[in-house]
C-alpha positions in Angstrom: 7.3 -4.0 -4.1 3.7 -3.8 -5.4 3.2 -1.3 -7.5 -0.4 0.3 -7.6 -1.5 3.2 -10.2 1.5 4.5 -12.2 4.2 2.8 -10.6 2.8 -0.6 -11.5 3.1 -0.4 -14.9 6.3 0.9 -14.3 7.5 -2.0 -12.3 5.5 -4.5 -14.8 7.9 -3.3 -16.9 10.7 -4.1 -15.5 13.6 -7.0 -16.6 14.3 -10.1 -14.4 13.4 -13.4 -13.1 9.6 -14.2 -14.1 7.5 -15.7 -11.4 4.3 -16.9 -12.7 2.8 -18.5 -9.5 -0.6 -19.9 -8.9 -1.6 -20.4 -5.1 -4.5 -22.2 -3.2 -6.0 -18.4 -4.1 -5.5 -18.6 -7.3 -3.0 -16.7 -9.8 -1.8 -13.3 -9.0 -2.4 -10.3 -10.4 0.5 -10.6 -13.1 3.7 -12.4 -13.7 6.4 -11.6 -9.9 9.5 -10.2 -11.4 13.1 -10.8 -9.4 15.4 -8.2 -9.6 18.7 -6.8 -7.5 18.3 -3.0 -6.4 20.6 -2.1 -4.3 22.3 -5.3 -3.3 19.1 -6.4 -2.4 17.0 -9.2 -3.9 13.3 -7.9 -4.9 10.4 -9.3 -6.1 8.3 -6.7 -8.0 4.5 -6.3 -8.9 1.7 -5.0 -10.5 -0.9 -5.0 -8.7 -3.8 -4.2 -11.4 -1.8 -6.1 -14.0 -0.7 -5.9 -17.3 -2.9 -2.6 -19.0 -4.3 -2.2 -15.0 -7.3 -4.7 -16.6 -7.9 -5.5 -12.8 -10.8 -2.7 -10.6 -10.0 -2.4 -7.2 -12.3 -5.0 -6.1 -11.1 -7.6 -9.0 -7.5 -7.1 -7.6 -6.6 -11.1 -6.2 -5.3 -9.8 -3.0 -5.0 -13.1 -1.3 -3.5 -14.4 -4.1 -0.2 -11.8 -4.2 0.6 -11.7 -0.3 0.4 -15.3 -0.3 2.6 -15.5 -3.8 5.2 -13.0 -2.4 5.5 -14.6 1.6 5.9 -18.2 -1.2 8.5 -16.8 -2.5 10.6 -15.4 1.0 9.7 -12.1 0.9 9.8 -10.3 4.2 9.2 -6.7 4.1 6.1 -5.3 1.8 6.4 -1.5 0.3 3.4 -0.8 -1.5 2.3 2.2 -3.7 -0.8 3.2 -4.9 -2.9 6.7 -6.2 -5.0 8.6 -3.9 -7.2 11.9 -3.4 -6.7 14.4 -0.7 -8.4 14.7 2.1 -6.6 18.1 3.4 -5.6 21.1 2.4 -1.8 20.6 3.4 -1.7 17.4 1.0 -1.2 18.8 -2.5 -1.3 17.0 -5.4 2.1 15.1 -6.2 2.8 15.1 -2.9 4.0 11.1 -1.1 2.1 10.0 2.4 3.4 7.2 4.2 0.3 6.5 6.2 -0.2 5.2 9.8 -3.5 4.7 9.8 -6.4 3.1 8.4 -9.9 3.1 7.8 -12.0 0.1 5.9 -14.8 0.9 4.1 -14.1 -2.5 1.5 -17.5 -4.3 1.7 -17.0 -7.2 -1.3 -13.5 -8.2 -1.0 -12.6 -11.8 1.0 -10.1 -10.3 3.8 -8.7 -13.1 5.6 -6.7 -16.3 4.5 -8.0 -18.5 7.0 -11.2 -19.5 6.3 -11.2 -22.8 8.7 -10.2 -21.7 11.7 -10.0 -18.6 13.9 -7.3 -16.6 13.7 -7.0 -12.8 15.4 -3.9 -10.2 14.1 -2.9 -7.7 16.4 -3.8 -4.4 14.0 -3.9 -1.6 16.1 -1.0 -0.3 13.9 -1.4 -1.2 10.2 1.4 -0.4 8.9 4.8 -1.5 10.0 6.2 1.1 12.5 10.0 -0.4 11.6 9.5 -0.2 7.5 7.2 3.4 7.9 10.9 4.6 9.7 12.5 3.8 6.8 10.6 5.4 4.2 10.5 7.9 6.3 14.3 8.5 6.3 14.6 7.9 2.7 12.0 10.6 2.0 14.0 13.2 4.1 11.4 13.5 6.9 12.0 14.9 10.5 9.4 13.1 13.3 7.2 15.2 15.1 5.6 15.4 18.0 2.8 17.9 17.1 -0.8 17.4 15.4 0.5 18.6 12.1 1.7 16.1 9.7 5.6 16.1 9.4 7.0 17.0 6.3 10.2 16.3 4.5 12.2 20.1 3.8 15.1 18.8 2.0 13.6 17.3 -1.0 11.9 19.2 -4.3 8.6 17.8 -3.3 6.2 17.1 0.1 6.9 13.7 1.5 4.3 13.4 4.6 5.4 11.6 7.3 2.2 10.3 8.7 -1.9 10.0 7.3 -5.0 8.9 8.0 -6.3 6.3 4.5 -9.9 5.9 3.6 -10.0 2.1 2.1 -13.7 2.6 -0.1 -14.5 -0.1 -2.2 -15.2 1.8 -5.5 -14.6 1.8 -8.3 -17.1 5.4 -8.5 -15.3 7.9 -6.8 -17.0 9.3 -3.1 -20.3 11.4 -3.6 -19.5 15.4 -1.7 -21.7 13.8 1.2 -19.3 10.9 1.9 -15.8 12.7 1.0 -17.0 15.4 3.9 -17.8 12.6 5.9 -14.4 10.9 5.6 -12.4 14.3 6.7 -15.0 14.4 9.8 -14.0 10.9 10.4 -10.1 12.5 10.9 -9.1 10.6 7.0 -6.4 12.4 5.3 -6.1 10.5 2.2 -8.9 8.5 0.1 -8.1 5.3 -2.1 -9.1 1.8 -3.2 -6.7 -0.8 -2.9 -4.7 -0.4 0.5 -7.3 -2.9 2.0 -7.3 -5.9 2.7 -3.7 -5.9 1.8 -2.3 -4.1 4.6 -4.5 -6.7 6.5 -3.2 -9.7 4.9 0.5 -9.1 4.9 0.1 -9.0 8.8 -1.9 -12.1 8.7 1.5 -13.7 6.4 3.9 -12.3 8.9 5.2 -9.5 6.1 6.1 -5.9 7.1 4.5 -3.7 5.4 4.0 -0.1 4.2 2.4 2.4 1.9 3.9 5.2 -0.1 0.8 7.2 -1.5 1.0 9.3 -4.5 -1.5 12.3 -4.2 -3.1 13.0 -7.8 -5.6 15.4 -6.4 -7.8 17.0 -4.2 -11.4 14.5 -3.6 -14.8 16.3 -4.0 -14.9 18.1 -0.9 -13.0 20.8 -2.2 -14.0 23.1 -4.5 -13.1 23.8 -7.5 -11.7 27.7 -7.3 -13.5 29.9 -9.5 -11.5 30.6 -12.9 -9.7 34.3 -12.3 -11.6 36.9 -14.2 -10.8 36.7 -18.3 -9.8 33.4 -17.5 -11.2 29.9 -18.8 -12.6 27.4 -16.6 -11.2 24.1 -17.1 -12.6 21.2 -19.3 -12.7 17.6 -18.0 -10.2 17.0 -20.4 -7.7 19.4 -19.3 -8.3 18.2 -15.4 -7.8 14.5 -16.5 -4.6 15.8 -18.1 -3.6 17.1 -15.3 -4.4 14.1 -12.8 -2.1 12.1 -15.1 0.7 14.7 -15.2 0.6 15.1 -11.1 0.6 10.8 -10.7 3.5 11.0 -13.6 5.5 13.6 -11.3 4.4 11.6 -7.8 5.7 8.3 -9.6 9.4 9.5 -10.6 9.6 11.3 -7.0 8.6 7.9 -5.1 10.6 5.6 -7.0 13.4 8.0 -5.8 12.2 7.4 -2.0 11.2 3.9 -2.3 15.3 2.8 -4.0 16.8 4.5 -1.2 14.5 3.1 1.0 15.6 -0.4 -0.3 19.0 0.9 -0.2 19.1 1.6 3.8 17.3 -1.8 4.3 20.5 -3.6 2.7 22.4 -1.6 4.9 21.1 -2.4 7.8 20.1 -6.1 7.5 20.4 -8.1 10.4 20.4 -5.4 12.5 16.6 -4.0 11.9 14.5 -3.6 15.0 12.2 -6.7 15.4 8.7 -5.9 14.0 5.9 -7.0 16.2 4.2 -7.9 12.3 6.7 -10.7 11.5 5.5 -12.6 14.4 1.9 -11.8 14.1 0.4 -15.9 14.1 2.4 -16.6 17.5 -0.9 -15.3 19.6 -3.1 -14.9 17.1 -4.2 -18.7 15.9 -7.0 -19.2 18.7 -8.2 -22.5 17.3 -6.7 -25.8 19.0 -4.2 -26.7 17.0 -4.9 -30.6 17.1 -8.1 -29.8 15.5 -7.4 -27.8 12.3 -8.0 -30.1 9.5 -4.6 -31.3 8.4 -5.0 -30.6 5.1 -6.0 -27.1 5.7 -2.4 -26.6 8.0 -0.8 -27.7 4.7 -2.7 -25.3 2.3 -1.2 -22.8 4.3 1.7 -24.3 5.3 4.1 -20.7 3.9 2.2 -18.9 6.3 1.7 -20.7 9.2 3.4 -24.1 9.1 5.8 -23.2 11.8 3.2 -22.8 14.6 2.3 -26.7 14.1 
């Protein structure tokens, strides 16, 4: 589980087994707690650390995927805040995305740095763990251009979304956040890349629960109802926190049942084409790979050598 905005200082502050891990990436983002949810052994964390000290771009991606596929994980649910790109996705509502845009210009997006290595990414999130949010958020598939939408539960869980990856921190100018919905994005945020990326490239399912705080800047504000006072930046900050507060408790709800029907059905999961990811993707002859590079990375790719 790594937490982003909101639920990582809610995970950060959870009790277990400390991992403090340092990597051939250097130290991750904070301390890896071990915990049991659901009979199922988790490693938890926060992805902007302790007090969210960490921007988007400061964020030591390469340092937690590799830290978390060290320590056995195989499946990757990850959370994070994001705007609204559409009208249909309010604020507290949860996304899990199926798609991906990168707009991340300054942050190092590959492990393997000495020889050529091409992921399969035409899907970027794990179709096998996206299922299983999908069931733990209550949502029905669909074959139709609207997003499907879970009806049982007290809030929206979407079912499928387009994320804008910027690189930030400043929020999108009007220009850019028109731009993105022309571009067919559904959701803006900051940290889903180059993680998604990376967990594919360490053989790790992985998926994203986003927690919609607002709408981006391509809306407009509506105009305050006559006798009525227009809102201060204060009051709209306010209220961004109170939605992520709301969106937080609602997908810690999806995310233990998620983990919940993942113990139940262990061993029995469909394969995922992302847990095998390295088989035709190292292009490099293998005999030439300095050997002290294979070992560097030997948790992610020693068993191709």
């Amino acid at each position: 589980m790594i937490g982003g905005s909101g639920l990582g200082s809610l995970l950060g502050g959870q009790e277990g087994r400390r991992h403090e891990i340092d990597t051939p990436f250097g130290k991750t983002s904070d301390a890896i707690i071990e915990v049991e949810w659901e009979g199922v052994n988790v490693f938890l964390l926060s992805r902007h650390g302790a007090g969210h000290l960490l921007n988007p771009s400061a964020v030591p991606y390469r340092a937690n995927i590799f830290a978390l596929k060290q320590l056995g994980c195989t499946h990757v649910i990850a959370s994070g805040a994001v705007g609204s790109l559409r009208e249909e996705c309010r604020p507290r509502d949860l996304v899990i995305p199926d798609q991906i845009i990168d707009k991340t210009n300054k942050r190092a997006n590959t492990f393997y740095e000495k020889a050529a290595v091409h992921v399969e990414f035409a899907e970027p999130f794990c179709p096998v763990l996206r299922q299983i949010l999908m069931e733990a958020g209550g949502v029905k598939q669909s074959t139709g251009s609207k997003l499907p939408v879970a009806q049982e539960s007290g809030y929206q869980v979407h079912g499928r979304g387009c994320y804008v990856c910027m690189e930030g921190p400043a929020f999108s100018t009007r220009a850019e956040s028109l731009m993105h919905r022309l571009w067919g994005g559904d959701l803006i945020g900051m940290t889903a890349m180059p993680e998604a990326k990376l967990a594919r490239e360490a053989e790790m399912s992985y998926a994203l629960l986003a927690l919609v705080t607002d709408y981006d800047c391509w809306r407009t504000k509506p105009v305050a109802a006559a006798g009525e006072a227009e809102k201060s930046k204060d009051e709209l900050l306010k209220e961004i926190i109170g939605n992520l507060a709301a969106a937080t408790q609602n997908a810690m709800e999806v995310i233990r049942r998620a983990i919940g029907l993942l113990g139940e059905r262990r061993g029995s999961l469909p394969e995922s084409a992302a847990q095998s990811a390295l088989r035709l993707g190292i292009w490099s002859d293998k005999a030439r790979i300095e050997e002290e590079e294979v070992k560097r990375l030997g948790p992610l790719w020693m068993k191709y050598f």
